[in-house]
C-alpha positions in Angstrom: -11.8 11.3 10.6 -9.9 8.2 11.9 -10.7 7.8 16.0 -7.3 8.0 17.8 -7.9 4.7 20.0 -8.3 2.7 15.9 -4.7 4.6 15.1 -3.2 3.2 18.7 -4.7 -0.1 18.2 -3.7 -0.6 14.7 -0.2 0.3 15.7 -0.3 -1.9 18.3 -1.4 -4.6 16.4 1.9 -3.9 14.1 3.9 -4.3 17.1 2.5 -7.3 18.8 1.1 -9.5 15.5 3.5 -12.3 14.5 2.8 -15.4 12.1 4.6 -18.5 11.9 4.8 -20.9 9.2 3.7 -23.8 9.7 7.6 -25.8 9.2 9.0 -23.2 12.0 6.3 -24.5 14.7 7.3 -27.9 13.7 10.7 -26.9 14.8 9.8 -25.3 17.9 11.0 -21.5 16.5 7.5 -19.9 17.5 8.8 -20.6 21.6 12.2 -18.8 21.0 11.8 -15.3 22.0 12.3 -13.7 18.9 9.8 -11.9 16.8 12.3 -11.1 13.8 11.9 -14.9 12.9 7.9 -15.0 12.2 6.3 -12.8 9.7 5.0 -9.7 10.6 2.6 -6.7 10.1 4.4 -4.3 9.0 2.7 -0.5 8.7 4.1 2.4 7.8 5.0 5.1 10.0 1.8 7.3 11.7 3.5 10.2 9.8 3.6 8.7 6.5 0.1 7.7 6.9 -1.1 11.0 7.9 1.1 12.6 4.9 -0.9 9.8 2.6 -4.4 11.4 4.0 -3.4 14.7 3.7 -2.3 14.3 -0.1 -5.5 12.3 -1.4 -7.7 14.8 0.7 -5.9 17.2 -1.2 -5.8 16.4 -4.7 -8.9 13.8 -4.7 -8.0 11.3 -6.4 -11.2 8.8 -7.6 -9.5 5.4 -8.0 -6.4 4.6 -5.7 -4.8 1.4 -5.8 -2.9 0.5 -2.6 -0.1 -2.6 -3.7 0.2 -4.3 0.1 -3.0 -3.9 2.5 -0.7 -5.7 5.4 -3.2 -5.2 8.1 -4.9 -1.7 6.6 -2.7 1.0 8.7 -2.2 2.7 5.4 -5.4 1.9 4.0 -7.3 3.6 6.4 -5.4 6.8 6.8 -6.3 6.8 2.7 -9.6 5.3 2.8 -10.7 7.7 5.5 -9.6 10.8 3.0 -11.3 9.3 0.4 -14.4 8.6 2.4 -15.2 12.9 2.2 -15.3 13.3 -1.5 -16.1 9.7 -2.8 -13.3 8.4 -4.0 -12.5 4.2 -3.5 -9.4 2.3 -2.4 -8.5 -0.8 -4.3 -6.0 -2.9 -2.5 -4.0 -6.1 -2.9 -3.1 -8.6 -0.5 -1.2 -11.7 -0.8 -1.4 -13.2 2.9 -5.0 -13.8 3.6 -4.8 -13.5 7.5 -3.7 -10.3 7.0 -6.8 -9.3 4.8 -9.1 -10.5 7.9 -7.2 -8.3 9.9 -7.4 -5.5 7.4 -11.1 -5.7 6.9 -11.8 -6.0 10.4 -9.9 -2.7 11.3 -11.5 -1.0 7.7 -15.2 -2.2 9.3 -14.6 -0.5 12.6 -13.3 2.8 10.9 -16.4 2.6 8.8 -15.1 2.9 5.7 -16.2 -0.4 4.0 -18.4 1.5 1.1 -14.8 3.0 0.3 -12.6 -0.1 0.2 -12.2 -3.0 -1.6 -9.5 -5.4 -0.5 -8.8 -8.3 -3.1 -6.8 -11.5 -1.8 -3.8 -12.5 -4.2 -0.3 -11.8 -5.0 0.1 -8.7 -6.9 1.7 -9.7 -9.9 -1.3 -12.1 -10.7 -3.9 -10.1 -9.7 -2.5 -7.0 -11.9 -2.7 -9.8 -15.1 -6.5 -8.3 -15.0 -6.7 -4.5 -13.8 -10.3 -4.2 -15.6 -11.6 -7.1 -13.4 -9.9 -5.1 -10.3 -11.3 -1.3 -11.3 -13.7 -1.9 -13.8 -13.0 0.6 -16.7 -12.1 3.6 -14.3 -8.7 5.0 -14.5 -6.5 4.8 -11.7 -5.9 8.4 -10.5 -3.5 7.5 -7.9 -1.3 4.2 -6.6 0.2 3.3 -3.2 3.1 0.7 -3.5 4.4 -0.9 -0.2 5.4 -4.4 -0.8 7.8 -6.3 -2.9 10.3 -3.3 -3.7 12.2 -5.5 -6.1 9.0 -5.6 -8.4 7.7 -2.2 -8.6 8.9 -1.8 -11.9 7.0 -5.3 -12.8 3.8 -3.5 -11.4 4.4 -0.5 -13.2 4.3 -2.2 -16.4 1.2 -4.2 -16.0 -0.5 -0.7 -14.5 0.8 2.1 -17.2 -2.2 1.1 -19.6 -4.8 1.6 -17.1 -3.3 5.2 -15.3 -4.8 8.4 -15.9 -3.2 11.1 -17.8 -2.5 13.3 -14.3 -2.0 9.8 -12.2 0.2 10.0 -9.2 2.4 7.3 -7.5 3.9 7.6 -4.3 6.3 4.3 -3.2 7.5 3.8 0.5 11.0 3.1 1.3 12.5 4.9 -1.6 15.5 5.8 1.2 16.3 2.4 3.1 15.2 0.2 0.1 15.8 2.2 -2.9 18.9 -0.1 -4.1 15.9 -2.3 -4.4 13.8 -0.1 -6.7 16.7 0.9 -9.1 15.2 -1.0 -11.9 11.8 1.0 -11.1 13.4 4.4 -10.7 15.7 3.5 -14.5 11.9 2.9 -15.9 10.1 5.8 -14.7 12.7 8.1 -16.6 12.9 6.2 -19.8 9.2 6.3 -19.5 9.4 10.0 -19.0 7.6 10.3 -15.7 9.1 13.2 -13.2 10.4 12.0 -9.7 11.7 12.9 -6.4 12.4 11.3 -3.1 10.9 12.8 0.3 13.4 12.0 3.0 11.0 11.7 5.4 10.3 8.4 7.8 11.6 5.3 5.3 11.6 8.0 2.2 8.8 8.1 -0.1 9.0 8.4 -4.0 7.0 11.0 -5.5 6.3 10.1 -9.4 4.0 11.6 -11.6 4.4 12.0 -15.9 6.2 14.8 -17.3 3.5 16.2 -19.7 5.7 19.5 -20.3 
């Protein structure tokens, strides 16, 4: 179970953390008192994380894939459900500060036997699934970056799901303009949806097999 001073400092961490590109320093934005210029951690909500933990120690899903590690808030809270029956987290990352971060916070949870954090953007990385997972079938996915392209991912990931695979996608409330194109796929492609208003809202998918 995740220690409630790694929860506290994890969120704190998404509060405080903020990156600056190398072209803002040069022009002096980093000294203006404004976070909502750099790039930051973003995490999802402790609720949604604890909602993610209570689902995968529910249904036990083998192989997850988590699309956005940010600093591993989410990861954890699946990592450490995962952690009780065996089952591994795969997850992409395409700022590699952030994967420090994320596999410093995974190492002090002690759950490094249970994740696997791979440094790219998503799209490339997902050009070779078998080199991610091996020749396991992904049970279950996490997507929580680039809502614009989750129908892009879903694409490159369909071959490689199992037949009872689950995704859940955050911000399927304030986004979800954003995912139209993914939400127009997933009923051509016959998969069964609904949105939990809770937190940022959170799409449910899984395949119709009726």
């Amino acid at each position: 179970m995740l220690s409630q001073d790694l929860i506290e400092k994890i969120e704190q961490q998404t509060r405080d953390l903020v990156w600056w590109k190398p072209e803002q320093i040069a022009r002096g934005e980093h000294l203006v008192n404004n976070p909502t210029k750099g790039e930051r951690s973003w995490s999802v909500p402790r609720s949604t994380g604890k909602f993610l933990h209570d689902f995968v120690e529910k249904e036990k899903p083998k192989v997850i894939l988590e699309l956005g590690t940010s600093i591993g808030y989410s990861t954890v809270w699946i990592a450490s459900a995962a952690s009780e029956y065996g089952g591994h987290v795969y997850s992409i990352e395409k700022e590699l500060h952030k994967c420090a971060i994320a596999n410093e916070n995974i190492r002090e949870a002690e759950l490094e036997r249970y994740v696997t954090i791979t440094h790219g953007s998503i799209t490339e990385v997902l050009q070779d699934v078998p080199a991610l997972v091996g020749d396991q079938k992904i049970d279950f996915i996490f997507m929580d970056a680039d809502r614009g392209h989750y129908h892009k991912y879903f694409e490159q990931l369909e071959p490689f799901l199992s037949e009872s695979a689950v995704i859940i996608a955050d911000n399927a409330v304030n986004m979800q303009v954003r995912m139209r194109l993914f939400l127009e796929m997933l009923a051509k492609k016959n998969w069964a949806y609904q949105i939990i208003e809770m937190d940022n809202g959170l799409l449910f998918a899984q395949k119709n097999t009726l």
